[in-house]
C-alpha positions in Angstrom: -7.8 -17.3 30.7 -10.4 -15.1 29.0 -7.5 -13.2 26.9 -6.0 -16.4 26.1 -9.7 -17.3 24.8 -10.2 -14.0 22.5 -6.9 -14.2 21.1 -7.0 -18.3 20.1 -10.9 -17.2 18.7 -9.4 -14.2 16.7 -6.8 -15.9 15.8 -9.0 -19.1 14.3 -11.2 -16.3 12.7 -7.8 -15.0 11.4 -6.8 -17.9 9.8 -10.6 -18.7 8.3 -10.7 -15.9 6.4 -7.2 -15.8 4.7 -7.0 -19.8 4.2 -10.5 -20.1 3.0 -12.7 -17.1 2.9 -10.4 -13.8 0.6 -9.0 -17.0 -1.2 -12.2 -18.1 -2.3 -13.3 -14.7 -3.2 -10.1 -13.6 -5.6 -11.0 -16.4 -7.6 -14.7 -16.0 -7.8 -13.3 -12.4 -8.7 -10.7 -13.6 -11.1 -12.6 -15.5 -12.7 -15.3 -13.1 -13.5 -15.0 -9.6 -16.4 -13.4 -7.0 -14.4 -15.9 -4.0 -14.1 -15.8 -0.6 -12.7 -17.3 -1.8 -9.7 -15.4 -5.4 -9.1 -11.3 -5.6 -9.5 -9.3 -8.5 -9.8 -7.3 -9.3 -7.0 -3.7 -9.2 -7.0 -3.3 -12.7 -4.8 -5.2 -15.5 -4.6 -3.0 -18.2 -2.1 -3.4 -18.3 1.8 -0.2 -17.4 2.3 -0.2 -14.5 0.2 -2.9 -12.9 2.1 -1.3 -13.7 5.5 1.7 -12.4 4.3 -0.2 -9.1 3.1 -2.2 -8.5 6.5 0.6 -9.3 8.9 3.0 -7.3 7.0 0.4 -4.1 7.3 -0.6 -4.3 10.7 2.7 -4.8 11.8 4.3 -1.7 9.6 6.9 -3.9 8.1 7.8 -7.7 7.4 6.1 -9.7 10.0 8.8 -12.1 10.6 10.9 -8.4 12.3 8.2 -7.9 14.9 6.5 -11.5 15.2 7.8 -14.8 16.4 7.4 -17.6 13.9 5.3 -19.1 13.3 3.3 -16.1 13.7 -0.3 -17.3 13.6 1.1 -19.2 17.1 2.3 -16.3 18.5 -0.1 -12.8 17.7 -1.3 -11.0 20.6 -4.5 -10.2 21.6 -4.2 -6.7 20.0 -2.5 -8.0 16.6 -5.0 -11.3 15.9 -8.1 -8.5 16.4 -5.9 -6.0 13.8 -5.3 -8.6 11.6 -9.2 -10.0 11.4 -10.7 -6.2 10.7 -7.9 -5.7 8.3 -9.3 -8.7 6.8 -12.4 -7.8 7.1 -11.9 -4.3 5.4 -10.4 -6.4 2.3 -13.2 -8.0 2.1 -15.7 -5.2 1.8 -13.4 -3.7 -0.7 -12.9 -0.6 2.0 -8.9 -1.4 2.0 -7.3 -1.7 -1.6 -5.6 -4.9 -1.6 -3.5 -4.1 -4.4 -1.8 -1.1 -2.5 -1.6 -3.5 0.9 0.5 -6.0 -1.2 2.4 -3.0 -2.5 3.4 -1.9 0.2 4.3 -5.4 1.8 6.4 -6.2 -1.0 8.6 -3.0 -0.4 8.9 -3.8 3.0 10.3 -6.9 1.7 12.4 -4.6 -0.7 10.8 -7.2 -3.7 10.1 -6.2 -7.1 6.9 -7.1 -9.6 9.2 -9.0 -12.5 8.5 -8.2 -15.6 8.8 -11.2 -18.2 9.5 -10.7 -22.0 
C-alpha cells in the first residue's frame, strides 16, 4: 500500500508541474526579452512537456515502453524520474531545448520550416 501511495503522490506531483507549473513558466519566459541568462522555451502546452519528460526518461517514445495512458500507469521508479527531470527543467540544470530534440528524433519528426 505504501508504494501504491508514493507512486499516486509522484505521480500527482508529476502531473502538477507539466500541466501547470513549466507551462506557466515558458510563458512568463516567452513573454519576457531573451537575455544571456533567461532562454525562451521551446514548448509551452501540457502535453508537450509530458511528451518531452516521458520520452527522456524512458530512452525513446513513451508510448514503446509505457501503457497508455501513461500518467495511469508509471511505476514507482518512472513517476520519481519523471518529477526530478522536471524538476531539473525547471532550475534550468537540464536544457529543454535539447530534451525536446531528442524526443522528436525518437519520434523520427522534423522542425518544419515555413516559407
Amino acid at each position: 500500500m505504501k508504494n501504491e501511495q508514493q507512486t499516486s503522490d509522484s505521480i500527482q506531483e508529476y502531473l502538477k508541474l507539466t500541466r501547470e507549473t513549466m507551462p506557466l513558466l515558458a510563458k512568463l519566459a516567452n513573454s519576457q526579452q531573451e537575455t544571456k541568462h533567461t532562454q525562451r522555451w521551446p514548448v509551452t502546452e501540457d502535453h508537450c512537456f509530458q511528451r518531452i519528460v516521458l520520452d527522456n526518461i524512458c530512452g525513446g517514445a513513451w508510448y514503446e515502453h509505457i501503457k497508455s495512458p501513461a500518467y495511469q500507469n508509471l511505476s514507482l521508479s518512472q513517476a520519481h524520474a519523471a518529477v526530478q527531470l522536471c524538476k531539473l527543467i525547471i532550475e534550468a540544470k537540464e536544457d529543454l531545448t535539447q530534451l525536446n530534440k531528442r524526443s522528436l528524433s525518437w519520434r523520427k519528426k522534423q522542425y518544419t520550416f515555413e516559407f
